[in-house]
N, C-alpha and C positions, 0 to 999 in steps of 0.2 A: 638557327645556328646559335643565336645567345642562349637559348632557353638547354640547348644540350651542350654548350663549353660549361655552363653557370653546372649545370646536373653533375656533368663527371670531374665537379671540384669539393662534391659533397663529403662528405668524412665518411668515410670506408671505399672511396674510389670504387662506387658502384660501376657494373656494364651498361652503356649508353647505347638504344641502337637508333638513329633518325632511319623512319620508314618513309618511302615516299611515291607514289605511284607512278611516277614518270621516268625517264633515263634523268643523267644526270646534265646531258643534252637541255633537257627540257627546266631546266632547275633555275629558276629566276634570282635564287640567291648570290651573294657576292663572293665572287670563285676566294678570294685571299679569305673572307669568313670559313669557306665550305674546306680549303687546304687546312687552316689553321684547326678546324673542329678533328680532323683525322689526324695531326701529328700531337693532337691531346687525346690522343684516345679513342675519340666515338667512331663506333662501328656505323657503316652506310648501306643501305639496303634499297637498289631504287627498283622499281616495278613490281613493289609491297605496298598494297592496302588493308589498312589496320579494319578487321571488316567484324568481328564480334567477340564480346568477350567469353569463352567458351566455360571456365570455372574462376577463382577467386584466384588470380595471379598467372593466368593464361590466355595469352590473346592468338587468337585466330586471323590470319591473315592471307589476303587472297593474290595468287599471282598473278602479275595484268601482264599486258603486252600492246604495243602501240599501236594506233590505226591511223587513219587519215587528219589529217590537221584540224585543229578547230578554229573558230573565228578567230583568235588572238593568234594563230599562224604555228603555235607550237602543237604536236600530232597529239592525238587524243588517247587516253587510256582506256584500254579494254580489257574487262575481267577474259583468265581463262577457266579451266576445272580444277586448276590446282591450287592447293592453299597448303601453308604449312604454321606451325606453331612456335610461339616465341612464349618464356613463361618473366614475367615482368610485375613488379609492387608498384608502380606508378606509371601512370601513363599523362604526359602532357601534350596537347593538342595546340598547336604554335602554327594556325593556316590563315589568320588575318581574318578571321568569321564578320558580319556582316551582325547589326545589334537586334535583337526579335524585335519585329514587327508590331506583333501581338501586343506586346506591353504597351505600344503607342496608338492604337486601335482602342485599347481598351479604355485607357484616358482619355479617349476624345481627342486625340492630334491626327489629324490628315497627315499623311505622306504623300511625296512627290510620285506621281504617274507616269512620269516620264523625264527622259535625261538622263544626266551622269549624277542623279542626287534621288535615282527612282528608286524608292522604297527604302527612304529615308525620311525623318520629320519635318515638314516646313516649318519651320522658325525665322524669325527678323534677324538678319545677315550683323543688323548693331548693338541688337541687347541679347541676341540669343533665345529671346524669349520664344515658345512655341505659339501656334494659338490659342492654346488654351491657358489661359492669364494665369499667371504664375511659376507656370512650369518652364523651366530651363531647360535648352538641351546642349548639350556641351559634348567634346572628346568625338571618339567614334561613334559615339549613336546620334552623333550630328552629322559626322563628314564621311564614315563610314571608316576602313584603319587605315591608321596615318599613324605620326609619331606620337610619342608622348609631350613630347615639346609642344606639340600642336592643342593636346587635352590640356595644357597647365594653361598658353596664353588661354583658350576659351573661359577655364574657369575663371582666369582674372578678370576678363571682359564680363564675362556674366554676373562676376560678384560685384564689381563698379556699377554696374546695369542696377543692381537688384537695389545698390546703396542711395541708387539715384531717385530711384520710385520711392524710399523712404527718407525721401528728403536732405540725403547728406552726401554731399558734392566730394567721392573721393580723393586724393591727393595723389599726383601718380609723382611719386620722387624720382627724378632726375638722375640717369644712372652715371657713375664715374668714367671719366675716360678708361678704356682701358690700355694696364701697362704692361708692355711685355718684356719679359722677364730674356734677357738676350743669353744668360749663361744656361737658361735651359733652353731655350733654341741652339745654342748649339750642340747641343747634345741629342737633335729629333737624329733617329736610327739608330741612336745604343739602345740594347734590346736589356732592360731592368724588368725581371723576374718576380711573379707575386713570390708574394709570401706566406704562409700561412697566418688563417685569420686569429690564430692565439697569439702569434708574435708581437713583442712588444711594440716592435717598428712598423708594425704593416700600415698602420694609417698613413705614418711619413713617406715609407716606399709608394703608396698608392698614390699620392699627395705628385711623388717626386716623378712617378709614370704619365702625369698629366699632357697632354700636348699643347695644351690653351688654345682647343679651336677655336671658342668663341673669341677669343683677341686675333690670333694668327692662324689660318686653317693651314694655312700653306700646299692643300691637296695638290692642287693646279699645278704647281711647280715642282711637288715631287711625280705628279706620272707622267709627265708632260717629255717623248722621249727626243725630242728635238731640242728642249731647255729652251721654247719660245714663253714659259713665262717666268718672271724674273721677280724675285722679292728685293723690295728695299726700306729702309731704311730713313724715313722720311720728319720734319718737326712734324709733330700734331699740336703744338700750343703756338703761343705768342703771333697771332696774327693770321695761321694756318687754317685752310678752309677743311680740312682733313679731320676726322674724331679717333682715328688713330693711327700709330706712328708705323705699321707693316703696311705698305703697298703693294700690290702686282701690277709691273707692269709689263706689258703685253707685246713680245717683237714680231711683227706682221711678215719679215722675211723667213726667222727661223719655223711659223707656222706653216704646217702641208694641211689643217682642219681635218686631221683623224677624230676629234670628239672625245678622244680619250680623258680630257680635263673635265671638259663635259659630263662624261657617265660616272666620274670619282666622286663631283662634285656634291656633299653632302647636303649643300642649299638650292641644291634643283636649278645651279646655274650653267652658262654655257662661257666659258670665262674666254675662248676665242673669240666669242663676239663682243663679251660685257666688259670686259676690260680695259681701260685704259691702254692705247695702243702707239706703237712706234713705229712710223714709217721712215722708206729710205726714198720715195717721191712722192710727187705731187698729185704724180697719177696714181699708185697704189690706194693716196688716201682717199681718192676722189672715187674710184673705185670700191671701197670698202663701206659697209654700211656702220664699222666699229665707231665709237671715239675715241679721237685721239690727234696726234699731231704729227706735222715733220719740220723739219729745220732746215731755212733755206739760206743758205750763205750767201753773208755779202761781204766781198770781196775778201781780204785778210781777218776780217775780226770771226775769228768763228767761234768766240765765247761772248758773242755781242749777235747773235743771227735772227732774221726773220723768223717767223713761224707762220704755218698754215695749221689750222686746227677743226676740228670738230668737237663740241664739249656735248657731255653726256645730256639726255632729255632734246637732243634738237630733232624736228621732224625729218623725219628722210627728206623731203625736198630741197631743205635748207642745205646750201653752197657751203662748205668748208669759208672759214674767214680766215683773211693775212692781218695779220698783224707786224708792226716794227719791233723792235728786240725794246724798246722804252716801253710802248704801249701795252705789251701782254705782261712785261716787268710787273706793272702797274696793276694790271688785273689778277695779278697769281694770289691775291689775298683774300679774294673773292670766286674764282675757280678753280675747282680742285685740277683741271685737267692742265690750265697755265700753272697754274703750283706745281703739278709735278713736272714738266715740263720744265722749270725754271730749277729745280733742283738736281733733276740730270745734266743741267747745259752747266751747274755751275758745280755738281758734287761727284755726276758720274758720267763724266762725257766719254767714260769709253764704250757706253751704250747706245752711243749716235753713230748711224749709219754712214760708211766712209762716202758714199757718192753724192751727197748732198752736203756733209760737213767741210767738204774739202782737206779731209785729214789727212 
């Protein structure tokens, strides 16, 4: 999908067509990428295989048609007799390929025989290095395709590796808190239109399009269609166990675990479970395998209240711990999960649950 939005923005608004063998059923791509590719333009053609090229700007394509499932459960393509012709100057090939073999055979690197790393290079998981001394192996032809996020940390890892064996102990600089910018968070959903890449402004429009996932992804909370996860607003300096100031946190009532934060989720996470989470009993939490806490009132003070908690990294077996409204005070500068916790009871208590707050 990026490789045909990126194509039908070329100068002369060439014809895009994504060919694909399968239905659209069967399309592993991200439906809001695959919507968005059609209302730019590109043409979709599914149960088309791009099968040879017949002369010098004419490709031959064969019609499939679907048959019984394959191992990974989506139905399997099956040529028929027909094929029709599409005439095309470029053709780009965007299927996630696996990196030749051959090239690492030839070198002398073994690959893996088996697993989920089978015919791929054995290399040390810490330097990168292959077996055969010297050689690095990084990116996709390590992990097989992944992101590109994924090939930059390796090369970094592997160029520390490489600095190490010549003797010089690289410096990994400390990165800055990150700050987010609140008057462009409130702005995520206004929809700001490229521009064309001769415009003077387009760097500053591209600049001003940013979402700052890396500071605030916020996915989880905008697909999230019960609004069980909640951003806030939290210090991240002056005593704060936190390294930045956007939080999610997690209400265990408004959640039904459709998953849908889950499958958004750009870090491969599952933010129903990983989240810091809000209970309205003692038994939901006790129930829950999440972190997280609930608030247990004592008597009239209900900005002074107990707490039962789970803080993150504890083994499942471990019991939720009570604590007094002094004692987890005391702890919130040292856990992140008292910390927020202490900063709801005292900055947004109208995200305590009424049967336990006695509100």
């Amino acid at each position: 999908m990026d490789a045909a939005r990126i194509a039908i923005r070329l100068p002369g608004k060439p014809a895009v067509h994504i060919l694909y063998r399968r239905s659209i059923e069967e399309m592993p791509a991200d439906r809001e990428e695959f919507e968005a590719a059609l209302a730019d333009g590109v043409q979709y053609h599914p149960l088309s295989l791009p099968e040879k090229i017949l002369a010098p700007g004419l490709l031959s394509i064969r019609q499939m048609k679907l048959g019984p499932q394959d191992e990974g459960g989506r139905r399997k393509p099956e040529p028929t007799d027909k094929t029709w012709e599409l005439s095309c100057d470029l053709i780009i090939s965007a299927i996630g390929e696996l990196p030749d073999p051959d090239l690492f055979t030839h070198l002398g690197i073994p690959l893996w025989e088996s697993g989920p790393k089978r015919g791929l290079p054995q290399v040390d998981e810490g330097t990168l290095e292959s077996r055969k001394t010297g050689v690095y192996v990084i990116g996709d032809a390590r992990r097989g395709p992944a992101s590109i996020i994924s090939a930059e940390a390796d090369g970094r890892d592997a160029a520390f590796a490489i600095l190490k064996r010549l003797g010089k102990e690289p410096e990994r600089l400390p990165l800055p808190a990150p700050r987010i910018d609140r008057e462009a968070l409130s702005r995520r959903g206004e929809i700001l239109e490229s521009l064309a890449p001769d415009n003077p402004d387009f760097a500053e429009r591209e600049a001003a399009r940013c979402l700052s996932c890396g500071a605030a992804c916020l996915r989880c909370v905008e697909v999230c269609p019960n609004r069980a996860n909640i951003a806030l607003h939290v210090p991240s300096q002056g005593g704060s166990p936190l390294k930045q100031e956007m939080q999610i946190i997690h209400s265990d009532d408004l959640c039904n675990q459709c998953g849908n934060c889950g499958f958004f989720c750009p870090y491969e996470g599952r933010p129903y479970e990983g989240k810091p989470t809000i209970f309205s009993s003692t038994t939901a939490l006790e129930q829950s395998p999440n972190p997280g806490f609930v608030f247990i009132n004592t008597g009239k003070e209900v900005r002074r209240p107990a707490i039962l908690y789970r803080s993150s990294g504890w083994p499942a077996e471990r019991n939720p711990e009570k604590l007094d409204f002094e004692t987890w005070k005391a702890r919130a500068a040292t856990d992140p999960i008292l910390f927020l916790a202490f900063q709801i009871v005292t900055e947004h208590t109208y995200l305590i649950p009424q049967e336990e707050a006695g509100a």
